[in-house]
C-alpha positions as YAML, in Angstrom:
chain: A
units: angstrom
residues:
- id: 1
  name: UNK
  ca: [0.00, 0.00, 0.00]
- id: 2
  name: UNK
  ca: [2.81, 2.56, 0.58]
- id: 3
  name: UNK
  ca: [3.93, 1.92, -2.71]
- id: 4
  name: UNK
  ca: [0.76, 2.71, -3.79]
- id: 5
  name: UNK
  ca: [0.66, 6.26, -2.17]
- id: 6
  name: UNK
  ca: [4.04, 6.81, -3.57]
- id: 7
  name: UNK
  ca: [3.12, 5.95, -7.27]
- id: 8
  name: UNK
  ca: [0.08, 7.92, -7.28]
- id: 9
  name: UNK
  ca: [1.61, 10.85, -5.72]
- id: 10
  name: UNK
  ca: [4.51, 11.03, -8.60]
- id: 11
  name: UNK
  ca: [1.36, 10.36, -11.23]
- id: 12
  name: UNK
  ca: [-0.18, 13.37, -9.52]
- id: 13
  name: UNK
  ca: [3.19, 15.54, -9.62]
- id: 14
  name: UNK
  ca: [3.94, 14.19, -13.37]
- id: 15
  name: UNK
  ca: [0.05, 15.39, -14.38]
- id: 16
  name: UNK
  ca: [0.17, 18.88, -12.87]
- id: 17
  name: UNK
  ca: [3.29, 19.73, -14.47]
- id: 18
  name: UNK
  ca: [3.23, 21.93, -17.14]
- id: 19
  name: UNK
  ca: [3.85, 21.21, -20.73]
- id: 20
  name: UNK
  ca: [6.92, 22.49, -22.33]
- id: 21
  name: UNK
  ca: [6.70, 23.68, -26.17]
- id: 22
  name: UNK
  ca: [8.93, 21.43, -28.51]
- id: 23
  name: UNK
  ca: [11.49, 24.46, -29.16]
- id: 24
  name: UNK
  ca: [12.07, 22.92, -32.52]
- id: 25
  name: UNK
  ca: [8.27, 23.26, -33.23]
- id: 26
  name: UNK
  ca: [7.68, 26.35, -34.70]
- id: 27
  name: UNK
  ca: [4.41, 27.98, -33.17]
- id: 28
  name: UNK
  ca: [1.76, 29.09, -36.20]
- id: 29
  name: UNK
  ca: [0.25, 32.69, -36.07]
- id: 30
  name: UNK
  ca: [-2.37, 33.46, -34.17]
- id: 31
  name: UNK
  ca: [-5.73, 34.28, -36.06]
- id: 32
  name: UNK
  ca: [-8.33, 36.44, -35.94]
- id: 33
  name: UNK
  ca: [-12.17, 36.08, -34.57]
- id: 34
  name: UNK
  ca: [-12.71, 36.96, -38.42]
- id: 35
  name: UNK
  ca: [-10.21, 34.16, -39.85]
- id: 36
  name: UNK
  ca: [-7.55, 36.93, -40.75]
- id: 37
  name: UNK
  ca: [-4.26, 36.64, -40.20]
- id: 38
  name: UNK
  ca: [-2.62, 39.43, -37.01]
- id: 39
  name: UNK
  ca: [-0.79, 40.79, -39.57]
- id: 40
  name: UNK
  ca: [2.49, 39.00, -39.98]
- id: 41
  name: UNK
  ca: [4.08, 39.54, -43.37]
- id: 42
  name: UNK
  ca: [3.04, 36.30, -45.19]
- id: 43
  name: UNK
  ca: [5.17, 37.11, -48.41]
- id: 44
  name: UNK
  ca: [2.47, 38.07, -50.47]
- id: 45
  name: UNK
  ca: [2.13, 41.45, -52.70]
- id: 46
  name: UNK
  ca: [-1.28, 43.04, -52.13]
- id: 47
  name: UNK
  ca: [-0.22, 45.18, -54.44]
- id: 48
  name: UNK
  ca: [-0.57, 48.33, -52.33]
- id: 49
  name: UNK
  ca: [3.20, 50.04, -51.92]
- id: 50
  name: UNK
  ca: [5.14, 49.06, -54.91]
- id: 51
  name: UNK
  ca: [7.78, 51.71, -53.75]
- id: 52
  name: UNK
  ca: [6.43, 53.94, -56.82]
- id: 53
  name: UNK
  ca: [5.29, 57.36, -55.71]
- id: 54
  name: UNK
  ca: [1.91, 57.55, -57.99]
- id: 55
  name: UNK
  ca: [0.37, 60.69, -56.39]
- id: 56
  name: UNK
  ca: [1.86, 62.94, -59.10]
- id: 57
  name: UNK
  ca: [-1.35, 61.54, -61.17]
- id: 58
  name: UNK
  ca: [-3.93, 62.94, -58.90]
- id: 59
  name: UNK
  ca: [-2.52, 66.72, -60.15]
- id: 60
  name: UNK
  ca: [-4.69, 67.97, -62.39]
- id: 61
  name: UNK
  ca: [-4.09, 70.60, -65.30]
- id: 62
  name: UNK
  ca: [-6.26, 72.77, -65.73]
- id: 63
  name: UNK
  ca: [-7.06, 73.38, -69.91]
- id: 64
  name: UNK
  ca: [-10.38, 74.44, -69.28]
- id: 65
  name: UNK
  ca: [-9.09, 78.59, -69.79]
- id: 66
  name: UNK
  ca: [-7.29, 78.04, -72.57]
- id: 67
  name: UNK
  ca: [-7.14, 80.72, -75.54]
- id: 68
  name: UNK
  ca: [-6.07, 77.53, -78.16]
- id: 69
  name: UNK
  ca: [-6.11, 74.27, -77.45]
- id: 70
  name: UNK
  ca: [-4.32, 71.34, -79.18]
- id: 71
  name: UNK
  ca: [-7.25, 68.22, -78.37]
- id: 72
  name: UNK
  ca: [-9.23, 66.95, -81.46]
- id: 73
  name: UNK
  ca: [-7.43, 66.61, -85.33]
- id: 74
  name: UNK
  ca: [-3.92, 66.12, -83.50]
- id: 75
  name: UNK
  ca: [-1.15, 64.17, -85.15]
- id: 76
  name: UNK
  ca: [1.29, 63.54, -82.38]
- id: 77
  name: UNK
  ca: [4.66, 62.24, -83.15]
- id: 78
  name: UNK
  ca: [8.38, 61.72, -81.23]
- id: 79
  name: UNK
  ca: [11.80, 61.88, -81.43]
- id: 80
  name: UNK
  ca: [13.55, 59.66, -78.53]
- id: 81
  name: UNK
  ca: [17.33, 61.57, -78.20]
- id: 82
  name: UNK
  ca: [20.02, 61.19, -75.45]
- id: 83
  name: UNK
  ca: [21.39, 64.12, -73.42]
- id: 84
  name: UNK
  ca: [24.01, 64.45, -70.98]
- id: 85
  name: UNK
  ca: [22.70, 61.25, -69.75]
- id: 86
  name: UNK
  ca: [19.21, 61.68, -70.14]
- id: 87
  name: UNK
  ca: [16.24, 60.80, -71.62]
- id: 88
  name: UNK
  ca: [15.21, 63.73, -74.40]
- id: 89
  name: UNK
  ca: [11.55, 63.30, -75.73]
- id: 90
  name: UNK
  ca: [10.96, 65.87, -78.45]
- id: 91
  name: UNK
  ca: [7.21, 65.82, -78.52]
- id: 92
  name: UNK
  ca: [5.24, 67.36, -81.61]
- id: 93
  name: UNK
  ca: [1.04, 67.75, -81.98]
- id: 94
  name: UNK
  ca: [0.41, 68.80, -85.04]
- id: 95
  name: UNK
  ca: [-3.00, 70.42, -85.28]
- id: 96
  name: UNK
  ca: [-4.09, 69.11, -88.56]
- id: 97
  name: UNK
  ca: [-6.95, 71.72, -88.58]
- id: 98
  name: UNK
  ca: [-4.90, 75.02, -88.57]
- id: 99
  name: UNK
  ca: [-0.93, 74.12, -88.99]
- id: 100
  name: UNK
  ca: [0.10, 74.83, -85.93]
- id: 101
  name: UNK
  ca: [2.60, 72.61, -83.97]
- id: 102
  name: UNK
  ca: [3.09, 72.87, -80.38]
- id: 103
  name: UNK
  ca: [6.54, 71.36, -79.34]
- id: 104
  name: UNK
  ca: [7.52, 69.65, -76.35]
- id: 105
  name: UNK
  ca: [10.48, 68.80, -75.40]
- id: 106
  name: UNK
  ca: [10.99, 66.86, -72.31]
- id: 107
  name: UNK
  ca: [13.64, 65.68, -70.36]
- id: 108
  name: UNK
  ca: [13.53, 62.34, -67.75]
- id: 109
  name: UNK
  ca: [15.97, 59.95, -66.56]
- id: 110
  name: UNK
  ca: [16.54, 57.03, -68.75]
- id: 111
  name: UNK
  ca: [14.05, 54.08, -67.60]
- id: 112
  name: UNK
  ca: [11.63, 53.57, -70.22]
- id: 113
  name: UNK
  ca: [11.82, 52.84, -74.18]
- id: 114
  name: UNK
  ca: [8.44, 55.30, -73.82]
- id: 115
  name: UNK
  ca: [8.05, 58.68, -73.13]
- id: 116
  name: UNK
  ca: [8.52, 59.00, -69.04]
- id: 117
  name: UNK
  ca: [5.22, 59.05, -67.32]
- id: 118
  name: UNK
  ca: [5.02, 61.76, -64.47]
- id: 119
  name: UNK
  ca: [4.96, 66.26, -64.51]
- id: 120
  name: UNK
  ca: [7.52, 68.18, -66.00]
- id: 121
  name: UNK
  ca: [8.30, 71.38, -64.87]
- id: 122
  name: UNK
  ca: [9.18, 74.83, -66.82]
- id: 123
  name: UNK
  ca: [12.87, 74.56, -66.72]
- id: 124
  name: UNK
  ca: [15.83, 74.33, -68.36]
- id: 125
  name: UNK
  ca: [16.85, 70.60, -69.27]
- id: 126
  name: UNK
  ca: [16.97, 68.85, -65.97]
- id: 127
  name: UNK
  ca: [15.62, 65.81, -64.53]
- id: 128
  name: UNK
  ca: [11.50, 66.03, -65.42]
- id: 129
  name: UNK
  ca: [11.87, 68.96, -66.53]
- id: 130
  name: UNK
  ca: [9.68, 70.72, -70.09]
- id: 131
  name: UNK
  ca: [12.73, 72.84, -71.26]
- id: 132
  name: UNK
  ca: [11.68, 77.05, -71.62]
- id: 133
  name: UNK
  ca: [13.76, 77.32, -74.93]
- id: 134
  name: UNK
  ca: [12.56, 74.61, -76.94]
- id: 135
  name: UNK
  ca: [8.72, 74.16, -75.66]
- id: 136
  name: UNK
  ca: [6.95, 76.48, -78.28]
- id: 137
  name: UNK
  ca: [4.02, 76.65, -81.05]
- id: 138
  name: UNK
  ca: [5.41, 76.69, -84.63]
- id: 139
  name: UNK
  ca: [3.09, 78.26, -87.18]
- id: 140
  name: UNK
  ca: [3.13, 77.98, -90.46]
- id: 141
  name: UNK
  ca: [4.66, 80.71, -91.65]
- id: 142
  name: UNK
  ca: [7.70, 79.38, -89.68]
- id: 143
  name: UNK
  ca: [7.17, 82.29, -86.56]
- id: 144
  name: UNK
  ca: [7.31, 80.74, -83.12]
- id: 145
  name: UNK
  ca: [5.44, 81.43, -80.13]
- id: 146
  name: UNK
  ca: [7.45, 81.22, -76.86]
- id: 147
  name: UNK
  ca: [6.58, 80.91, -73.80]
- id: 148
  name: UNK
  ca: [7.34, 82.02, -70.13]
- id: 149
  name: UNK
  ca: [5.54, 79.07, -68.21]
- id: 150
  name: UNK
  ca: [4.66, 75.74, -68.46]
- id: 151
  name: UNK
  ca: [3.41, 72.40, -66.88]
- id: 152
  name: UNK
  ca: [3.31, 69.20, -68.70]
- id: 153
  name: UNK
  ca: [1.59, 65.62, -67.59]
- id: 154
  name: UNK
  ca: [2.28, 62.41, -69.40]
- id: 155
  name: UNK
  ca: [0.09, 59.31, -68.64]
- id: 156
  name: UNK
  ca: [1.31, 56.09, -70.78]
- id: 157
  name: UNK
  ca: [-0.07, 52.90, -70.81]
- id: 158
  name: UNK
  ca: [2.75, 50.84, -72.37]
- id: 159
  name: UNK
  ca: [0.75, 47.78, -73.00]
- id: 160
  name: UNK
  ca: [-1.84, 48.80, -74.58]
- id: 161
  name: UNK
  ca: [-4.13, 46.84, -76.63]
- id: 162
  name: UNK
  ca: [-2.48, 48.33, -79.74]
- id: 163
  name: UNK
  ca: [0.73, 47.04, -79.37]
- id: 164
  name: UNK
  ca: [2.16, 50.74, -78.98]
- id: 165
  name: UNK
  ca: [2.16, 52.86, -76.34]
- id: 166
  name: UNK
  ca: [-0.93, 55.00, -75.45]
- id: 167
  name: UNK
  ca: [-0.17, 58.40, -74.21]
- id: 168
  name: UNK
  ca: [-2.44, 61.05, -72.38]
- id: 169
  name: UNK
  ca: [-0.54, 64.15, -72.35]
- id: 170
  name: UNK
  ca: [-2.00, 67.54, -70.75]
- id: 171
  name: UNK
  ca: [-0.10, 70.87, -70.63]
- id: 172
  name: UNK
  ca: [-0.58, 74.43, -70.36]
- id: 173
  name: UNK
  ca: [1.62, 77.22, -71.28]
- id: 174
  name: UNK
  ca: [1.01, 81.25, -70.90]
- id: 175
  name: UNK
  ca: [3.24, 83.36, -73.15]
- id: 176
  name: UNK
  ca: [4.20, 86.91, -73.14]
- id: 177
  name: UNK
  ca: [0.94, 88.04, -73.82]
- id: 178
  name: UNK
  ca: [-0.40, 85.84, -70.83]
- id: 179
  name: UNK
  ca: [-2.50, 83.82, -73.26]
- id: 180
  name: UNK
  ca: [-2.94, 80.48, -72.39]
- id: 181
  name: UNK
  ca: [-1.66, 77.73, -74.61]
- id: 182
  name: UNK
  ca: [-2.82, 74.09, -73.64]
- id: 183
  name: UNK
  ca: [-2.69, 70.08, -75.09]
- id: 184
  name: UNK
  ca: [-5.18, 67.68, -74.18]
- id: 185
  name: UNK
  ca: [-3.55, 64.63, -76.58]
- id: 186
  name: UNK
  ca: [-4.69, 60.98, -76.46]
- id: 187
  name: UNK
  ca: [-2.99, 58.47, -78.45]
- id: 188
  name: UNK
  ca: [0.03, 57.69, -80.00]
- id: 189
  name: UNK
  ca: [3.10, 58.90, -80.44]
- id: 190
  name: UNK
  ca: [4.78, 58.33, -84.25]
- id: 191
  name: UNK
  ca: [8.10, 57.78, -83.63]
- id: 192
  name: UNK
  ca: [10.67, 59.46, -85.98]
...
């Protein structure tokens, strides 16, 4: 009988022990009432931060005061150049209404076989910059209209169901006069 006691007193100190975790076991993440992880990175993109800074597409330019706008009967074409190690897009929109051509040239780091999506500046050949000498309207009795500000937006879609890239290009210029110049150009670019 005292064996007994003793036997079912180590039983009873064995059970009330507690249980040690397997340290080689890993432990799986806790989950939610709602069957969502507690937000432990499970490898996945959602998607959401792709490290691209997009918010320079919510800007809007405003066209909508313009004294001539470049928007329907537009032939748009583009020269892709190099210089000093950037990208130089020398953007024409020929409006095939009155002759006029508004030039654009535009300057971007070199990424993309395509025009650089994103705002360009007035300025003078930089980085995402629309440079003030060679940003003008050509008419056709070869005068030029310059200008003394400007913004410029490009939207691309790059894989578009064409095959060729499909731009969406605003910009608005003021000139001497303060008459407002502006493009509101959808399609493609011809390259030359």
């Amino acid at each position: 009988m005292k064996y007994l006691r003793i036997l079912l007193a180590l039983l009873f100190i064995v059970a009330c022990e507690p249980t040690v975790d397997n340290p080689d076991t890993p432990t799986p993440p806790k989950q939610e009432e709602n069957g969502e992880d507690n937000g432990e990175d499970d490898g996945k993109d959602d998607g959401k931060d792709d490290g691209k800074d997009d918010s320079w597409m919510d800007e809007v330019i405003d066209t909508s005061d313009a004294d001539y706008l470049f928007k329907d009967g537009i032939t748009g074409k583009v020269m892709f150049l190099e210089y000093n190690g950037l990208s130089n897009d020398y953007i024409s929109l020929f409006d095939n209404a009155t002759g006029l051509t508004l030039f654009l040239d535009l300057y971007s780091p070199m990424v993309y076989d395509y025009v650089t999506p994103g705002i360009y500046t007035f300025g003078d050949g930089a980085a995402m910059t629309a440079h003030r000498d060679y940003c003008y309207i050509h008419f056709p009795d070869d005068t030029l209209m310059r200008f003394t500000d400007g913004r410029v937006k490009v939207i691309v879609d790059p894989e578009h169901s064409s095959g060729y890239p499909y731009y969406h290009i605003t910009a608005r210029f003021v000139n001497d006069a303060e008459e407002v110049i502006a493009a509101d150009y959808e399609g493609q670019l011809i390259a030359q």
